[in-house]
C-alpha positions as CSV (number, residue, x, y, z in Angstrom):
1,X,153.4,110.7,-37.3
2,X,150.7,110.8,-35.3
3,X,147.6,108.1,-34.2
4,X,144.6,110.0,-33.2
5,X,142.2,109.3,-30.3
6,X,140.4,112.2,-28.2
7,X,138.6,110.7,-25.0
8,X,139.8,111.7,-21.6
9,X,140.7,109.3,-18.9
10,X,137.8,108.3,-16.8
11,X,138.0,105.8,-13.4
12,X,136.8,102.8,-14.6
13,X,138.2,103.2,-18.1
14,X,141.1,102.3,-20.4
15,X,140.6,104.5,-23.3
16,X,142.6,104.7,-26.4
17,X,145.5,107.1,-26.6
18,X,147.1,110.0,-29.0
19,X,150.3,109.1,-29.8
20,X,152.8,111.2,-31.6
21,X,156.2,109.2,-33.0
22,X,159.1,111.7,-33.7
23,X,161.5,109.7,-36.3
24,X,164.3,110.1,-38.5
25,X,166.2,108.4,-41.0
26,X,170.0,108.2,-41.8
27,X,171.3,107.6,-45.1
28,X,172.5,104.4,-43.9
29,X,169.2,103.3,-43.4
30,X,169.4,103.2,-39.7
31,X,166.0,104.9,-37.9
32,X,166.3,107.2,-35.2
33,X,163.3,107.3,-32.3
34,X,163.3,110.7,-31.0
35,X,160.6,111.0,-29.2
36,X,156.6,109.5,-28.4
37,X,154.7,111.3,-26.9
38,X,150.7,110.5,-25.8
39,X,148.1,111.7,-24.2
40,X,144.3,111.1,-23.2
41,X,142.4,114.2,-23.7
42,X,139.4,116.0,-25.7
43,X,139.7,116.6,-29.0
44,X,141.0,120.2,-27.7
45,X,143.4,119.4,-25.8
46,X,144.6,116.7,-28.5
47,X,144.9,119.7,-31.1
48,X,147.0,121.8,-28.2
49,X,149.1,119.0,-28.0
50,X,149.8,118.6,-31.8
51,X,150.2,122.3,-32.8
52,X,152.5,122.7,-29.4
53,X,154.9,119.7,-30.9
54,X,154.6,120.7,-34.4
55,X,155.9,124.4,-32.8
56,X,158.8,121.9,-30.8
57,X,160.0,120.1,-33.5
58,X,159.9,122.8,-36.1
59,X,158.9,123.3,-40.1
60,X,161.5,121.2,-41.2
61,X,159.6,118.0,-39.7
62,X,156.9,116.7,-42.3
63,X,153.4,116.1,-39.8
64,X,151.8,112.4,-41.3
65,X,148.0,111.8,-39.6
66,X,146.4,108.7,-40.4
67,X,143.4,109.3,-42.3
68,X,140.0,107.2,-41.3
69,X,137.5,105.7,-44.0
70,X,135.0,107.8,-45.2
71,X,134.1,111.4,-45.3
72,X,134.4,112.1,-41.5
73,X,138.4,111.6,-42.1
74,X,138.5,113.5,-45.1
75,X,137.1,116.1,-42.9
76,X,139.0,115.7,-40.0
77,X,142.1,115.7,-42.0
78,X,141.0,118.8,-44.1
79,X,140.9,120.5,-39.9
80,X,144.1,119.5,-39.2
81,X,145.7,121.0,-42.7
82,X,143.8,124.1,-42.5
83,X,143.1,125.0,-39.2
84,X,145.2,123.4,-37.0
85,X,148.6,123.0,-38.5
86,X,148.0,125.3,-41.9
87,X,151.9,126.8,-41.5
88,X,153.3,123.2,-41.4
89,X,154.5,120.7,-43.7
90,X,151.3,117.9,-43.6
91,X,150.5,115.0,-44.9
92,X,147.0,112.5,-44.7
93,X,148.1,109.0,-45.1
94,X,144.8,107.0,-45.8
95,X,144.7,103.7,-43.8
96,X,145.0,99.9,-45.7
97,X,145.5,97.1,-44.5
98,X,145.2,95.9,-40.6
99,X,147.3,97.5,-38.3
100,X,149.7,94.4,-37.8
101,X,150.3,94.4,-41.8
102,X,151.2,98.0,-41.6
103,X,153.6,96.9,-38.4
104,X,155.6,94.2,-40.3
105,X,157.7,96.6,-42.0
106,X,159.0,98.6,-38.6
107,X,159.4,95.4,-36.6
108,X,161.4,94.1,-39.1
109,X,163.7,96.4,-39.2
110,X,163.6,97.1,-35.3
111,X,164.5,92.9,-35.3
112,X,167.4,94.1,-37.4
113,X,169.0,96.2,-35.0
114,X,168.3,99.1,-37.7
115,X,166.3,101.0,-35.3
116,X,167.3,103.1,-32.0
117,X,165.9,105.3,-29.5
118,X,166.9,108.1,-27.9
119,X,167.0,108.4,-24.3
120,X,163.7,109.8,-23.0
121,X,161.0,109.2,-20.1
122,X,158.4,108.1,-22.7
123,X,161.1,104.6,-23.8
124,X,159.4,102.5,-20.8
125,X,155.7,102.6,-22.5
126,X,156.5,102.1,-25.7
127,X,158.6,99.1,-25.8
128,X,155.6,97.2,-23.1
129,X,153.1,98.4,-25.5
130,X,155.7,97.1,-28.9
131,X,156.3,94.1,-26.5
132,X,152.6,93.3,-26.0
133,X,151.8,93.9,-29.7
134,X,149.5,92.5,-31.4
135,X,148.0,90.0,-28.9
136,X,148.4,90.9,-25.5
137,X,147.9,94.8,-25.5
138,X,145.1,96.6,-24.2
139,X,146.5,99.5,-26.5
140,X,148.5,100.2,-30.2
141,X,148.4,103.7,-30.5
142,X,152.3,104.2,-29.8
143,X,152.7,101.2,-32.3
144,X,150.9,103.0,-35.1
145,X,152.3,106.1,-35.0
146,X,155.8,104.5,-35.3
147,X,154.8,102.3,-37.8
148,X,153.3,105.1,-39.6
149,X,156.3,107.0,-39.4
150,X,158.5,104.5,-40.8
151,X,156.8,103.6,-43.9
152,X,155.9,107.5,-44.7
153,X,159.8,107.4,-44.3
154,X,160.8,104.0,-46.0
155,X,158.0,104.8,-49.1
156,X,158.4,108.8,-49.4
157,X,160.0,108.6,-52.8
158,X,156.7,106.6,-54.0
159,X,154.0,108.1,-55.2
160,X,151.3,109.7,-52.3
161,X,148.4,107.2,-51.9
162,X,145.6,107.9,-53.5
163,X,142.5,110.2,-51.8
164,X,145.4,111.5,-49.3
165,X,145.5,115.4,-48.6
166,X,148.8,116.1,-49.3
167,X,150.0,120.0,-48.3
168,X,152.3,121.1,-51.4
169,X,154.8,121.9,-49.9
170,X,155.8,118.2,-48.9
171,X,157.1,118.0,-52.6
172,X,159.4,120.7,-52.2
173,X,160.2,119.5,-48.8
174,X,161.4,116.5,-49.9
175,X,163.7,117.9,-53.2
176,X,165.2,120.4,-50.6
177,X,166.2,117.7,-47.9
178,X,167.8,115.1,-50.4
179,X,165.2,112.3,-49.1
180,X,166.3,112.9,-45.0
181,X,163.9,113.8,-42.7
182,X,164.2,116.1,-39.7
């Protein structure tokens, strides 16, 4: 799942991030934190990103992009299907609710225990930015993108939201994989 921004890092400022969240779930309902990865770029270098961890992870891994309000992220979403990541499994997930609503779910099943993460460099940002969440933190980007993951994950046997851009082969996807994702 991914959280988009696309302004680079200037001195003096603290823009927003991208943030990607690579997650799987068990059968057993445990969820598996693969990898985050982020960056602060132009909207070029955002794409590069993207389509170079789409490549990484493979075709198996259904892409989820949180889709803005209005018709600039119908657009933008319609991009990223097309043009950017046509040869992938994708999925627009239209935004509801505020951002610590869409949370709740994640962090309760992270206060569970039911959630791990694999050892990686990118561990030591994301649990200050979960930590600092939704008070303290300067930034949520890494937060959305997991919570987006894991209710696309938790909810993928509902029915797709409605206005989403859904690629047709996420129907498929999902028959062929028995509900897991990869």
């Amino acid at each position: 799942a991914w959280d988009l921004a696309s302004t680079e890092a200037k001195k003096g400022q603290d823009p927003d991030w991208t943030a990607g969240c690579l997650m799987k779930q068990t059968p057993s309902t445990m969820w598996y934190i693969e990898s985050v990865v982020r960056i602060r770029g132009t909207p070029g270098a955002v794409e590069n990103l993207i389509r170079q961890t789409a490549e990484l992870d493979g075709k198996r891994v259904t892409i989820i992009m949180e889709q803005e309000p209005g018709a600039a992220g119908v657009a933008q979403m319609d991009y990223y299907h097309r043009k950017v990541l046509p040869d992938f499994v994708f999925q627009a997930m239209p935004s509801t609710g505020s951002k610590e609503v869409r949370a709740n779910p994640f962090a309760s099943q992270a206060q569970a225990g039911n959630v791990k993460l694999l050892q990686g460099s990118w561990i030591g940002n994301f649990l200050n930015e979960l930590e600092l969440f939704p008070t303290a933190g300067a930034h949520d980007d890494q937060v959305d993108a997991a919570a987006m993951a894991y209710n696309f994950l938790a909810h993928r046997g509902f029915a797709v939201p409605e206005g989403a851009i859904q690629h047709e082969k996420v129907e498929k996807a999902w028959r062929r994989d028995n509900g897991r994702n990869y």
